[in-house]
N, C-alpha and C positions, 0 to 999 in steps of 0.2 A: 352367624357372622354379620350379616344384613342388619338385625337389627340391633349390634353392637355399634356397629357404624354409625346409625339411625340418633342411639341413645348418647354419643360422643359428639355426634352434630348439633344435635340438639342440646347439648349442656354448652357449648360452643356458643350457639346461640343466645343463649340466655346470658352468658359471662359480655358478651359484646353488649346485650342491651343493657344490664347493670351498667357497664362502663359508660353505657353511652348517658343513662339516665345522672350519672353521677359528676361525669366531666363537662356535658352541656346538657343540663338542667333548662337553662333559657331558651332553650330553641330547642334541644330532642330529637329533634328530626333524622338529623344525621351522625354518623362518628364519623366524621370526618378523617378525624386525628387516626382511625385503622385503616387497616386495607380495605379496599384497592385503591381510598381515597390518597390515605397520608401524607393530607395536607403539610403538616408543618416537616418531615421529615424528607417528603420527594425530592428530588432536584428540579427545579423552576427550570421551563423552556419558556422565555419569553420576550417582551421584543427589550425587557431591564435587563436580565440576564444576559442577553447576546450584547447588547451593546457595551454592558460591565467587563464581556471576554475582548470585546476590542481594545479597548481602554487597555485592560491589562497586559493583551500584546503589545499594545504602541499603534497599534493600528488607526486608531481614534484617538484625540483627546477633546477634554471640556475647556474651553476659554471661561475665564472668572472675569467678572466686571464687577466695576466696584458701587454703581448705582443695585443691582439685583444680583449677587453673585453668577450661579453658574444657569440661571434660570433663562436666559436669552439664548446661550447655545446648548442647555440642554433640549429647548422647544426645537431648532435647528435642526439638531441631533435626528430626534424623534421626529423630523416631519410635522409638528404640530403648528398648525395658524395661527399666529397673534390675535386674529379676528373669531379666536374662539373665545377671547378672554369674558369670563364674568367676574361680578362683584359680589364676595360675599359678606355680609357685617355683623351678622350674630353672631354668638361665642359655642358654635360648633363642633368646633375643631378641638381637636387635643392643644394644639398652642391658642386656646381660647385666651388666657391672658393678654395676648399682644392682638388683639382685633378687636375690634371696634365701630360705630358707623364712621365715623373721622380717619379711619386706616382698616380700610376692609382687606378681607385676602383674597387674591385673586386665583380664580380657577382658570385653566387651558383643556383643553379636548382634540384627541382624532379618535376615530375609528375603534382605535383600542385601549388607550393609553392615556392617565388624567394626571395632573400635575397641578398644585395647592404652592403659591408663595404670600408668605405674611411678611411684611418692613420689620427689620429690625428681626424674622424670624432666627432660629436658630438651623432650622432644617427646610430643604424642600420638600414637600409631600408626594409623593406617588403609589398608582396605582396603576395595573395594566392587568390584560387579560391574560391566561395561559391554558391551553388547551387541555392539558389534564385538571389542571388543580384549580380554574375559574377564576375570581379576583384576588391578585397576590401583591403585596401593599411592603413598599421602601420608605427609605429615607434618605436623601443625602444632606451631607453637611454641609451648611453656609460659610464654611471658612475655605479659604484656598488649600489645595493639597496638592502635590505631585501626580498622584494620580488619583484623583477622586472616584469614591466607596460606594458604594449602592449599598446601603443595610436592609436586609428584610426583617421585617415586623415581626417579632416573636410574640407577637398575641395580645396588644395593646388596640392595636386598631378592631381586630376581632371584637372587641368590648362593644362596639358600635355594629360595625362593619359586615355582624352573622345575626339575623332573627327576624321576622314575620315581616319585616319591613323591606328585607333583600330575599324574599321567600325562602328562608332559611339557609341559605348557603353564604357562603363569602363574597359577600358583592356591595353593591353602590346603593346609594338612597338620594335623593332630592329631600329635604324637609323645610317646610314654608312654618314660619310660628311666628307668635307676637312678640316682639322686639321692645326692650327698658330701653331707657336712652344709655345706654353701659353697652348696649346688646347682648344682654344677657335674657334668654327668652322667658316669657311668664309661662311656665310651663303648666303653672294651675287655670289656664287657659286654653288649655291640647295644641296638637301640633298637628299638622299635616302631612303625611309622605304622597308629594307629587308623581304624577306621570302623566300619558297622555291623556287619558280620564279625567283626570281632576279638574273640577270646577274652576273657570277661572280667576273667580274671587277667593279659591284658597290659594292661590299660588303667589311663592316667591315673598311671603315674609320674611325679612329680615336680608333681602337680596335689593340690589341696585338692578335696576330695569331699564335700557334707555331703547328707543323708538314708541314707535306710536300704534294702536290699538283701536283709536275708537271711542263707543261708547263705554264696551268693555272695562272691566275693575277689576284691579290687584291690590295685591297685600304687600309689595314692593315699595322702596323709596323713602318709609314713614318709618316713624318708631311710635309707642303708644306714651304719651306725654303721662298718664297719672300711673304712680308706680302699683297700683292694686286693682288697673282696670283694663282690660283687654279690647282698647279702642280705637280704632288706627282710622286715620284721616285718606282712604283710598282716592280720595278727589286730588288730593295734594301730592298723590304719589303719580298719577294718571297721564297717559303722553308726555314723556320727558323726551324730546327729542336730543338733547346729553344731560349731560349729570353736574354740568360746570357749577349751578348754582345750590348742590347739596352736598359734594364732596370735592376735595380737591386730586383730581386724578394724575398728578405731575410723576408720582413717584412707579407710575405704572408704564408698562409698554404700552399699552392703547388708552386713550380717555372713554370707551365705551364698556356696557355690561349688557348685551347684546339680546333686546327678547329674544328673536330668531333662533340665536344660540341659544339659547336657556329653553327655547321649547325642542330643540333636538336633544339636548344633554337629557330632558325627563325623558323621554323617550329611550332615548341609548342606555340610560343605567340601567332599566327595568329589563331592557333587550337584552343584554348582558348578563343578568341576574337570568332570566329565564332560559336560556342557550345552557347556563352553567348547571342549572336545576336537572334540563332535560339530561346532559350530561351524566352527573351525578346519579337519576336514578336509572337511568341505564348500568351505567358501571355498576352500582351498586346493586342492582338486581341480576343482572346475568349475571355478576360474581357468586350471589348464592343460588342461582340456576347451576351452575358449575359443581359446588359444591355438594348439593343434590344430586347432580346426574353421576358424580362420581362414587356417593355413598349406596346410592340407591342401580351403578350400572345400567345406567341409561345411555342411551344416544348425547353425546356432548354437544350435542347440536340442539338438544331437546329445550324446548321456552315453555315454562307454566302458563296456566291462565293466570295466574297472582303476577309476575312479569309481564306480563301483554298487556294486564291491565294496568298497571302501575307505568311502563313505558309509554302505553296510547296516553293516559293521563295528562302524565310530561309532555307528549307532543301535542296535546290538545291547546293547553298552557303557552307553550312555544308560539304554537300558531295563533293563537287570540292576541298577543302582542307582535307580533307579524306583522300581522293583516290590521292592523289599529281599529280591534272589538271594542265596542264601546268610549273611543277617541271624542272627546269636549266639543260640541260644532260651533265653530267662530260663528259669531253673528256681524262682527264689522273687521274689516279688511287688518292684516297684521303688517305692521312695515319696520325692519329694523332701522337703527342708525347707524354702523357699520357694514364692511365692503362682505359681511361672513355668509349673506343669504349669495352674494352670487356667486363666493370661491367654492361656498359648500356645492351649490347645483353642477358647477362642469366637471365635479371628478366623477370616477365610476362608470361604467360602460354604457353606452345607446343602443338603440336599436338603427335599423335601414329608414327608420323614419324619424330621427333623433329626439325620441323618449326616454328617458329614465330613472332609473328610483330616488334619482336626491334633485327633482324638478320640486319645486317651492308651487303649493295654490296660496294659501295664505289669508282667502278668504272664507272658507268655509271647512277649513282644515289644513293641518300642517302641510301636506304631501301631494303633489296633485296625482301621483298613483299611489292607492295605499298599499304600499307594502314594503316592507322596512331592506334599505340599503344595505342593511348590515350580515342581507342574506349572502353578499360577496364576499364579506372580511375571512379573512385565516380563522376569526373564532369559529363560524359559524363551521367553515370548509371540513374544520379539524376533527369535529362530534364522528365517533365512530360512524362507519360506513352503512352498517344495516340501520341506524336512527336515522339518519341523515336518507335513508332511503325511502324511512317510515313518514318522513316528514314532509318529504317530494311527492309522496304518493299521495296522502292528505291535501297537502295545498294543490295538487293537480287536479283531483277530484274536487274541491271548492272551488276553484277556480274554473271547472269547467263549463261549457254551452251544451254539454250534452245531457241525456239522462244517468245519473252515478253508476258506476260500477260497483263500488261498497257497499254491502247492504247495511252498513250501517251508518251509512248517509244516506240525505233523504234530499230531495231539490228533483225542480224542471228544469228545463232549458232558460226559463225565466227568473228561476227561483232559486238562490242561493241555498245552504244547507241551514239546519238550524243555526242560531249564534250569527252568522257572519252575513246577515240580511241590509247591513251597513253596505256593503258592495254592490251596485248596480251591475247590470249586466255588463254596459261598457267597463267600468274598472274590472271585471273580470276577464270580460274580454284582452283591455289593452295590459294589464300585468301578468297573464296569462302570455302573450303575444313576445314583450319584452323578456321576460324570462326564457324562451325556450330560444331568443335568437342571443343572448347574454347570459347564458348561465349552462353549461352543456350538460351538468347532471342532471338538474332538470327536466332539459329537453328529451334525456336517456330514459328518461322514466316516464314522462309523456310518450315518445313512441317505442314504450316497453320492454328498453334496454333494461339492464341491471351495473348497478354500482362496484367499480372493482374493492377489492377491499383491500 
């Protein structure tokens, strides 16, 4: 009977990976579209979704204005700062027709939640986090309604939005490329998917950039003047302290396109993408741990080696964007032109000696403690309880002064673990120190508590 079971799992098996190799061909990685993912079928928990049930009780409503429809109190809505706004001018976007360097489309940001308006669009764009099902992408309409619709995306944004570039899952991208004067990008030129790694001089083609940098060069600001040559004048794009003299920003809520902002957004999309990865191949691998332990009467509690290693993976991953492994080091001081460097620094919690994870250095790195903020947010919170447990334990042991616990970490008291030698002792110290008086799961698993589930 065992190995009926065996032989039924296994033909299971194989019918999942057909489907998968056949339904996403381009990325493979995942079936998303099946269980335990299913993606397009779940029901959305998220911060579109709860606010579309207020809306629909009465509870909330959207004001329309007639300069930007409902884009002013939907950022309102959502808690999101005008002072996150950038500028984008490539043709991007799915409404690439109506953008341009003369009417870029503007991007907004918080924590979880991104928002796309174009002049003259027909939709607003969105996208937010959701704790099962990773990056889940709307639409609302730019006409007035009674009570305005949140659409989710039946698989148009996917086209973009799933493949090597969002590490295979449903997530965000940053892409820098050389810009026609149409903005339409030379693509026989490559493109670049930014984050905090990337070289300064690939960033932000085809994007408005306003503050000052330095000696430092970007790909921002400029278009490439000859339509067959992929040339762009980085001198001319270079410390624009505003944009007054390249675009006309009247028909936007703020006149800035904010480095500052634009070096947190690379950062938080890939943070995002990788929380949802680690996510994914968890569900996805304890789902066929389950399966297994059921065909085969085992311990349901039982974890392969093939799971341990595929979840440590994920968490390895997780943590190397954490911890900003391999983060671009500033050579001359970074200064925005908007108020977004100092609203960004005072949210988020302090320590007894007021430090914390969205303190701006600026000179020689994004963050003056490196370890990414977004270890508070609901996405991160939500990741099942034993990852999330995997994860603490991991960054605890990196982060610590002592000699490891893990035998499969290696470091002295002086010496960080492989990969993460970016970290002086002090930033271990002081994010170490931060974390366990601001974060209490943390702290629970520093002094060897255990995570409820």
């Amino acid at each position: 009977r065992m190995m009926t079971q065996l032989r039924l799992l296994a033909l299971a098996c194989c019918a999942t990976v057909v489907h998968a190799c056949q339904s996403q061909a381009a990325w493979a990685q995942f079936d998303f579209e099946a269980a335990p993912i299913s993606y397009s079928t779940a029901t959305p928990d998220n911060r579109i979704s709860r606010l579309q049930a207020d809306i629909d009780s009465g509870e909330k409503t959207l004001k329309f204005g007639e300069r930007n429809g409902y884009l002013a109190d939907l950022l309102s809505a959502l808690d999101i700062s005008l002072e996150s706004q950038m500028l984008v001018f490539s043709q991007t976007s799915f409404q690439l027709r109506k953008i341009s360097p003369q009417q870029p489309r503007a991007l907004y940001f918080n924590d979880d939640t991104y928002i796309g308006w174009v002049q003259q669009g027909d939709v607003i764009e969105v996208a937010t986090t959701d704790a099962k099902l990773g990056c889940v992408f709307y639409t609302l309409d730019l006409e007035p309604q009674d009570s305005p619709k949140f659409k989710r995306d039946q698989g148009n944004c996917l086209t973009c939005h799933i493949s090597a570039r969002t590490q295979g899952v449903p997530g965000l991208m940053v892409r820098s490329v050389f810009p026609s004067r149409s903005g339409i990008p030379l693509f026989g030129a490559g493109t670049f998917n930014t984050d905090q790694a990337s070289p300064f001089e690939q960033r932000w083609g085809g994007w408005y950039v306003s503050g000052t940098h330095g000696s430092l060069r970007h790909m921002g600001n400029v278009i490439c003047q000859a339509r067959d040559r992929a040339e762009l004048d980085r001198e001319a794009g270079a410390n624009r302290a505003d944009l007054k003299d390249i675009v006309n920003t009247d028909p936007y809520l703020t006149s800035h396109s904010d480095i500052v902002a634009l070096m947190v957004h690379e950062h938080q999309t890939q943070m995002h993408n990788m929380i949802t990865l680690a996510n994914y191949e968890y569900t996805m691998a304890t789902h066929y741990d389950k399966l297994m332990n059921e065909a085969m009467k085992r311990d349901p509690s039982y974890e392969s080696e093939s799971t341990a290693r595929r979840i440590d993976a994920a968490c390895d991953k997780l943590l190397r964007q954490l911890l900003f492994c391999n983060e671009f080091k500033l050579t001359d001081p970074i200064k925005g032109s908007s108020k977004f460097t100092e609203s960004f620094a005072v949210q988020g919690p302090i320590d007894e000696h007021g430090r914390g994870l969205r303190q701006f250095d600026l000179n020689t790195r994004i963050f003056k403690y490196p370890c990414s903020y977004l270890i508070y947010s609901p996405f991160f919170d939500q990741l099942p309880a034993p990852l999330r447990s995997r994860v603490y334990t991991k960054l605890a042991e990196i982060l610590s002064t002592e000699p490891p616990q893990s035998k499969e970490l290696t470091g002295t008291k002086k010496t960080p673990p492989d990969g993460f030698a970016h970290l002086s002792l002090n930033d271990r110290v002081a994010i170490r120190e931060i974390l366990v008086a601001t974060k209490p799961e943390f702290s629970a698993v520093v002094n060897r508590g255990q995570l409820a589930n």
